[in-house]
Every structure is written in C-alpha cells, then in structure tokens.
N, C-alpha and C positions, 0 to 999 in steps of 0.2 A: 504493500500500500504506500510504503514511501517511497521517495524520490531524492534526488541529489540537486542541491542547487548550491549558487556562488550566490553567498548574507553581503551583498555590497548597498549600506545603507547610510543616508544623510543622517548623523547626530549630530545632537547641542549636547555643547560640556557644559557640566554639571560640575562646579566647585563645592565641594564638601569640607569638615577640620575632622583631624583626625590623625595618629600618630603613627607613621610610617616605620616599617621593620627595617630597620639598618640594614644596610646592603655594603656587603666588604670593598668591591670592585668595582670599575665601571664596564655599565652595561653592556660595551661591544665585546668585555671580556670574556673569552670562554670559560676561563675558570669558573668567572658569576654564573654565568649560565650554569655551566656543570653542578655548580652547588643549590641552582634551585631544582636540577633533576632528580637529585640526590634525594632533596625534602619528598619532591611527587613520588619516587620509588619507596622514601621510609612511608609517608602516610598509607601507600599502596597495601605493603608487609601489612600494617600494623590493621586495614582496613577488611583484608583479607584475612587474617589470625583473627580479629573479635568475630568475623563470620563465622570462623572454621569452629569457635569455643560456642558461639551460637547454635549452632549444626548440631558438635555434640551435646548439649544440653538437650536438644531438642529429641535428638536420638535416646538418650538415657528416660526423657518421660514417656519417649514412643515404648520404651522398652518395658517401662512400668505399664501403660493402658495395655499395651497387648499381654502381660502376665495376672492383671487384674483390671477387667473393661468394666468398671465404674465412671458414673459422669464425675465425679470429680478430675479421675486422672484422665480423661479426657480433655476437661477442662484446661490442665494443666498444660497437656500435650497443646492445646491450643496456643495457651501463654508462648509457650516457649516460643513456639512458631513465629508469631507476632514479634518478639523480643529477638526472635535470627534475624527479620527481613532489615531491622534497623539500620546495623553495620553494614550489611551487604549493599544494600538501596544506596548507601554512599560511598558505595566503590561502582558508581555507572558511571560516574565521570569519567573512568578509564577505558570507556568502551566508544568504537567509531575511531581508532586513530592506533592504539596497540593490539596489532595483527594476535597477538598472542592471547588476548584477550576476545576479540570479535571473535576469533575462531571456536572457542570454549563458553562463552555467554549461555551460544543456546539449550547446552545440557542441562543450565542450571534456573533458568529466570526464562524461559520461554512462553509466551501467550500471545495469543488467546488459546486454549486447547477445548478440543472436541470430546469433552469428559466421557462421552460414553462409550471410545476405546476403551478407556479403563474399568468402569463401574457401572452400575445399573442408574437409571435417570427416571425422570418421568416424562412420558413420551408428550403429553397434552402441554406441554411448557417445550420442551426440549425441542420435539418430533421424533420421525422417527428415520429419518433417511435424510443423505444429503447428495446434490448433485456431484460437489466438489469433491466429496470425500467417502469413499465403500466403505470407511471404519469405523462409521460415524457413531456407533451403535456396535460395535464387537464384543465388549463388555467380557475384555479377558477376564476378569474377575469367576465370571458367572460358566466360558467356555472354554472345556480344560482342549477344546482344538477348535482353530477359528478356519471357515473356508469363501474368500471370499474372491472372486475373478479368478477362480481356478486355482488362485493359491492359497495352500494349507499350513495355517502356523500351529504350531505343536506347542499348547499354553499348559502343557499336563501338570509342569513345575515353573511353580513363579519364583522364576531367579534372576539374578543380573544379567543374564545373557539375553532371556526374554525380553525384560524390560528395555532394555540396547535395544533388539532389535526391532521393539517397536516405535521408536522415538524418532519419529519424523519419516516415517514407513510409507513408501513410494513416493517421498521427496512432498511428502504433503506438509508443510509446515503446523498446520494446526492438529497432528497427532504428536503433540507433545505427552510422553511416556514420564518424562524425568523431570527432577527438577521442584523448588517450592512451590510451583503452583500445582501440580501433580499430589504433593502432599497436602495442600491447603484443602482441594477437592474430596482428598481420602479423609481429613479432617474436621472437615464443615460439612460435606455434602451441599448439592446444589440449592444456592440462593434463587427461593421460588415465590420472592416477594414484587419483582420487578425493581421499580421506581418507590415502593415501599419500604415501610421499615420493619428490618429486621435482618441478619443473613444468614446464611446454609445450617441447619437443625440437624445432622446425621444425629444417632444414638448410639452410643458407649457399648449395646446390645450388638449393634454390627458388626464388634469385633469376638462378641463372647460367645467360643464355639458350643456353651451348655445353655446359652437360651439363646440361639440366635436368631436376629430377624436381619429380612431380606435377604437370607439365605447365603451361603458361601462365607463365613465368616471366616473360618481358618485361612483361606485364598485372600481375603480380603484383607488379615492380617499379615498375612506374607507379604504382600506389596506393600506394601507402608512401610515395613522392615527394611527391604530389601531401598527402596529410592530413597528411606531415611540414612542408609547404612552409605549408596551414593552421593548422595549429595555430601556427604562426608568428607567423603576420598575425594571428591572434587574440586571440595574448597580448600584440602589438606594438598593440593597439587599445584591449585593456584598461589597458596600461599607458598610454597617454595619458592614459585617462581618471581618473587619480587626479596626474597632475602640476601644476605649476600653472597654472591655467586652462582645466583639464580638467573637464569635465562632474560626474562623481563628487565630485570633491575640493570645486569651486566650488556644486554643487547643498548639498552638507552643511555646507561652511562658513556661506552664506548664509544658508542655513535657519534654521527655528526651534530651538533649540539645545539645550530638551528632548528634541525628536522626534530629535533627531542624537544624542543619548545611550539614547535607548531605543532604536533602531538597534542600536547597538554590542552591549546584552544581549539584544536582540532574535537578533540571530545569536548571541552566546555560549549562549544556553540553548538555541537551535533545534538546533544541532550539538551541543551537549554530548548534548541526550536524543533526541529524536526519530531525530536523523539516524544519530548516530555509534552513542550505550548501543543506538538501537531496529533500524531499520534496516538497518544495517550489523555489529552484533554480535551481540546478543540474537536476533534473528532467524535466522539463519545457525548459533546456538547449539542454540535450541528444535529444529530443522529436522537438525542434524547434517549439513549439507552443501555441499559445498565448495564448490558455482555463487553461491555466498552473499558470497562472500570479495570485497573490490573490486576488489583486482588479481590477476584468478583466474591469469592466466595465467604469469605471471612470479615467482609465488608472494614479491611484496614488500607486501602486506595489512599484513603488520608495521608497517611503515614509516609507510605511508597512515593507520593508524589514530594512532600515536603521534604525527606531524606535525600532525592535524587539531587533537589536545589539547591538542598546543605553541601554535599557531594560537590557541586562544581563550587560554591563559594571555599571550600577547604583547598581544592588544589590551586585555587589563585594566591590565595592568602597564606598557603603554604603551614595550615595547622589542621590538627583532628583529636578531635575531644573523643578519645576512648572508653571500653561502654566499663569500664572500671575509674573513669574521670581523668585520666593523667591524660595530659596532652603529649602530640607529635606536634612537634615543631621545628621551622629551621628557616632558611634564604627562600623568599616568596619572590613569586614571579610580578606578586605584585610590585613590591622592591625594584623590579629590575625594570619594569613597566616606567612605573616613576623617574627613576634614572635619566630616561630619555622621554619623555612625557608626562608629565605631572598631571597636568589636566585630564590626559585620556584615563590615567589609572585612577583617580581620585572620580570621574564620572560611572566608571563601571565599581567600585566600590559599592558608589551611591545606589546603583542598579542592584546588584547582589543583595542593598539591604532591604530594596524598595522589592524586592521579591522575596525574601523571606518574611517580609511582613504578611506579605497577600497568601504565602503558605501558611503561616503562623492563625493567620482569621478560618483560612478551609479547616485545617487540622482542627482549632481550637472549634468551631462549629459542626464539626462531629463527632468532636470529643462530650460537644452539649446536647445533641441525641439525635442530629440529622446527617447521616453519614450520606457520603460520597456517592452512590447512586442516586440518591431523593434529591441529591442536588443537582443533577441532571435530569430530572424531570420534565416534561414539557408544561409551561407554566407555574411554574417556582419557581417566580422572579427573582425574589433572594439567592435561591440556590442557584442559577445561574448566572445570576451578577457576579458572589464568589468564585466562582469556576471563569470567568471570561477576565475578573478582573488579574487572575493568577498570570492565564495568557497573556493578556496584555503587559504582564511585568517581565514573561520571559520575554518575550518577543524583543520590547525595547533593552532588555538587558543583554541581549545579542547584538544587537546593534553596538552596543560599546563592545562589546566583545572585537567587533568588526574593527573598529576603532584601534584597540591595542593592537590586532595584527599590522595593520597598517604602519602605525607609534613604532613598535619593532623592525620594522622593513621587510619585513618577511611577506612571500608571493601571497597573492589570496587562496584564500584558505577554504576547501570546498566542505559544508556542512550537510547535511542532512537535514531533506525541507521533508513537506508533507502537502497531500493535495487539500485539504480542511486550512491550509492556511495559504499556499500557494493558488489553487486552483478549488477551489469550495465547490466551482458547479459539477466539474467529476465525481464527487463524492456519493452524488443521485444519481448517477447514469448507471 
C-alpha cells in the first residue's frame, strides 16, 4: 500500500530556548559524526535488550497460563504483552534505512494478519473467504492437515518449522504466522466490537485442555509457546547484532559516515510520514475502520503509535530512557545538526515536541476510556480531530526533518510516503 516519495518541502524556522548537548568536534568532522553513530548503535543495543527482557517476561507468564489457564494468568500474560510492545515500538526508528533491520522486521511486528490462518474466528464479522488470500480461514489450530490449491501442509505438530512455514505462505503478506501481533491474537482473540468499546475477550478456558472451549486447546497452547519461544530468539538475535562486534553496530561504524547519518533520517522521516502520519493513521482515519488500528486486538494502538514518535525523537536527541529508568546517552545528531544550523535543529526540536504532545493527548484519551479505534469512528468529531491532529504534527515534523538533511549537505533523502497522504483518491479505487 505504500509508496516511495522525495519529502522536499517549504519550512519556516521555528526559534525555540533550550540547552544544547555539547558536541566535541566540528560538524564536517568524521570523528563527530562517528560518535553520534556510536550513540544510535548504543541506544539500538540497549533498545533491543529491554525488548529481548520484554519477550522473556512475556514468555515466563505465557509459560505460567499454559500450566495453569486461569483468567488471572491470562490477564497477566496480557500485561506482559503490553509492557514488550513499549521498548520494541521505539526501536522503529531503525527501520527503512538499516538493511539488516528491514530484512528481519517482518518476522516480528508484521500487520495486518488474516487471523484465521491461525485460529478459529467468527465468520459473520470476519467472513468466511477471501479473494486475495486461500488461507484466509485455514485455522491451523483447528486442522492437524491443511489442503488448499492442491497443496497439502502437514499441521499434525505445531512447531517452529510449521509456524516458519506458514508466515507469509505464497508470498501473501497478510498470512503473518509470527511475531507480536500473532501472539496478541492468541491472546485477546478477535476484537468484535468494531468502532466500539471494548477489545478481543478470548477465555483462559481456551487454553485449558480439562475444560476446554472452542475446542483444540492443547494445539492452541502449543502455538502460543512455540511464536512466544520465537519471538524470543528473534529479538535475542537482533540484539546481538547492534553490541559490540555485532554486524549492525560494526557495519555502521565502519562505514562511510555520511551514509550512517543519512540512515539515521532516512528512518526518522520514513516512520514519521509514510509509515506512522500514512499508513498507520491517516489511512485507518480516511477508511473509519478499526482493522486499521496496529494492535487491533488488545486495543493498545495508543501506545504503539506514541512509542514509534518517542523512537524517532530519541535517535535525534541521541538519549533513551530505559524500561528500568537509566538513561542511554551520548553525541546527538542533534548537536551536530546545530553545529552547522542552529535554526534548522532548534525548528525540528520544536516539531519533535509539538508531536509528542499531540501523542501524549491520543494516549492520554484512551488511557481515559476511548481507545484508538472509537476514535476512528465515522462521526467522533473528537476522536478524529485527535487522530488528524497527530498527522498533522508528523507530517510538519518531517518537513524539518527535510530541513536538517539539507542543513547537513547531504543528497535528498528518499522517505516512504503513502497514498492517504500523497494520493487520498487511490485509497477508494
């Protein structure tokens, strides 16, 4: 659905006060450079480890509901869930620009998914077939062997090989197998409120193979284990790869130390517009519908979206508040920005905060009981002023973004647009 465009847009600078991170060298320095890559690599590490300690917590209560499926530890199993997506949601800044990163995303954070590859649905919400997709409804769960266009998958034991092979099964993007939204689904079960309130209601009972309802418990347990035990190794893999003498860390260091800085806005402008303003909000906005939202199921979109925004303010400002409070810090690109531009760094400052604001009101307004789908709504004026006014703060905070590449000398920088903000009337065709 998305598309690639060149962000070449008209700003006014915005003079801001505010106390600048000493910067050792000047700007044209590589060193300087090298030592704000340094900061993006450690925040990376450090961004990547709170995931990975996220994950296994998450794993340890999955381990507890599946040895005792009460709603409590269900409940729990929830929390945890909630509590991984925080850290990880502010490591998308690193995505759109480090190959090593774009190429592994989608095992872990992939949506929208056709849930009922995995699990049983209800078909009068859900349906029951899709044009796009034969899988649409295979519901490994339920079919210990799936046959569908002549081919036969052998579901007899849900393991990691199965679950592999079904993640992204005939190149269909939306049979995501793996990954937290995969677990959110196993977790919540389908949110069958719409535009209403309330999200996904599964029962503790679904995984208890001595009373179980809607059938296939054990199987249903096994998969949960099995993508919880994934997603594991996943983010135990990524996080190698940004420590020292890790792939990530050591490919960017090395490098040429332009291209490692264009990187850096190379993801801040891809997530700020395409992904986060196009994609994920604006889209979902125009459309009025809540299959839109990222975490449809657990109705925490809040969250996910305000995290991504923090995410790109932390790799400019070159800090990250860890989910044990200590900070990462070091030489900001903001710093180096300043160096040679004062005005352009000091105007996307001012963006950064003028957009954590407008996250800080959506969050904080479905923290008070009208979450992120009701706010897409068609006709909740409210809820869509918040959601549009969010947009509007990426969008112009991209714009300075544009701004700095320029301030730096560096080529234009190609971003990821989206047709909901580029091209809206595609979006009905």
């Amino acid at each position: 659905m998305s598309k690639k465009v060149f962000v070449n847009m008209a700003i006014a600078a915005i003079s801001i006060a505010g106390a600048l991170t000493a910067f050792p060298a000047d700007a044209n320095d590589s060193g300087a450079k090298k030592a704000v890559l340094a900061t993006y690599a450690d925040i990376a590490a450090a961004g990547y480890g709170d995931s990975l300690a996220g994950a296994k917590s998450l794993q340890s209560a999955v381990s507890t509901l599946i040895a005792a499926p009460t709603e409590a530890n269900l409940a729990v199993a929830r929390t945890a869930w909630i509590a991984a997506r925080e850290p990880y949601q502010q490591t998308e800044a690193y995505r759109f620009g480090n190959a090593i990163v774009d190429d592994w995303e989608g095992k872990v954070n992939a949506w929208p998914l056709d849930e009922g590859l995995i699990d049983y649905v209800k078909a009068d919400v859900y349906g029951s077939e899709s044009d796009a997709n034969p899988y649409y409804t295979a519901n490994v769960v339920a079919n210990p062997s799936v046959n569908i266009g002549g081919k036969t998958i052998d579901a007899s034991k849900i393991d990691r090989a199965l679950v592999e092979s079904l993640h992204e099964i005939d190149e269909i993007e939306a049979n995501v197998s793996t990954g937290y939204h995969a677990i959110e689904f196993l977790l919540w079960g389908q949110d069958l409120n719409g535009t209403g309130p309330g999200a996904g209601d599964r029962k503790a009972s679904d995984f208890d193979t001595a009373n179980c309802t809607n059938g296939n418990c054990a199987r249903r347990a096994a998969y949960l284990t099995v993508a919880t035990g994934m997603l594991v190794d996943e983010l135990e893999w990524m996080t190698a790869q940004w420590t020292e003498g890790g792939a990530a860390r050591t490919g960017l260091l090395e490098g040429d130390a332009d291209k490692g800085i264009a990187t850096i806005l190379t993801g801040m402008g891809s997530l700020s517009y395409g992904e986060l303003a196009g994609e994920r909000m604006k889209l979902g906005l125009m459309l009025h519908d809540p299959e839109e939202e990222h975490d449809c199921f657990s109705d925490n979109t809040h969250r996910s979206h305000y995290n991504d925004a923090l995410g790109i303010r932390n790799v400019y400002l070159g800090e990250y508040k860890r989910t044990n409070g200590t900070m990462v810090k070091g030489e900001s690109l903001s710093a180096l920005v300043a160096a040679k531009d004062s005005a352009a760094d000091e105007e996307l400052r001012a963006a950064l905060d003028i957009t954590m604001n407008k996250m800080t009101v959506l969050s904080d307004e479905a923290g008070n009981g009208q979450s992120y789908d009701q706010m897409l709504a068609e006709g909740n004026a409210r809820g869509n002023e918040i959601v549009q006014a969010a947009v509007d703060a990426l969008t112009a905070q991209t714009e300075s973004i544009e701004r700095v590449v320029a301030a730096l000398g560096l080529s234009a920088l190609e971003f990821e647009g989206s047709d909901s903000l580029d091209n809206p009337g595609a979006v009905f065709q």
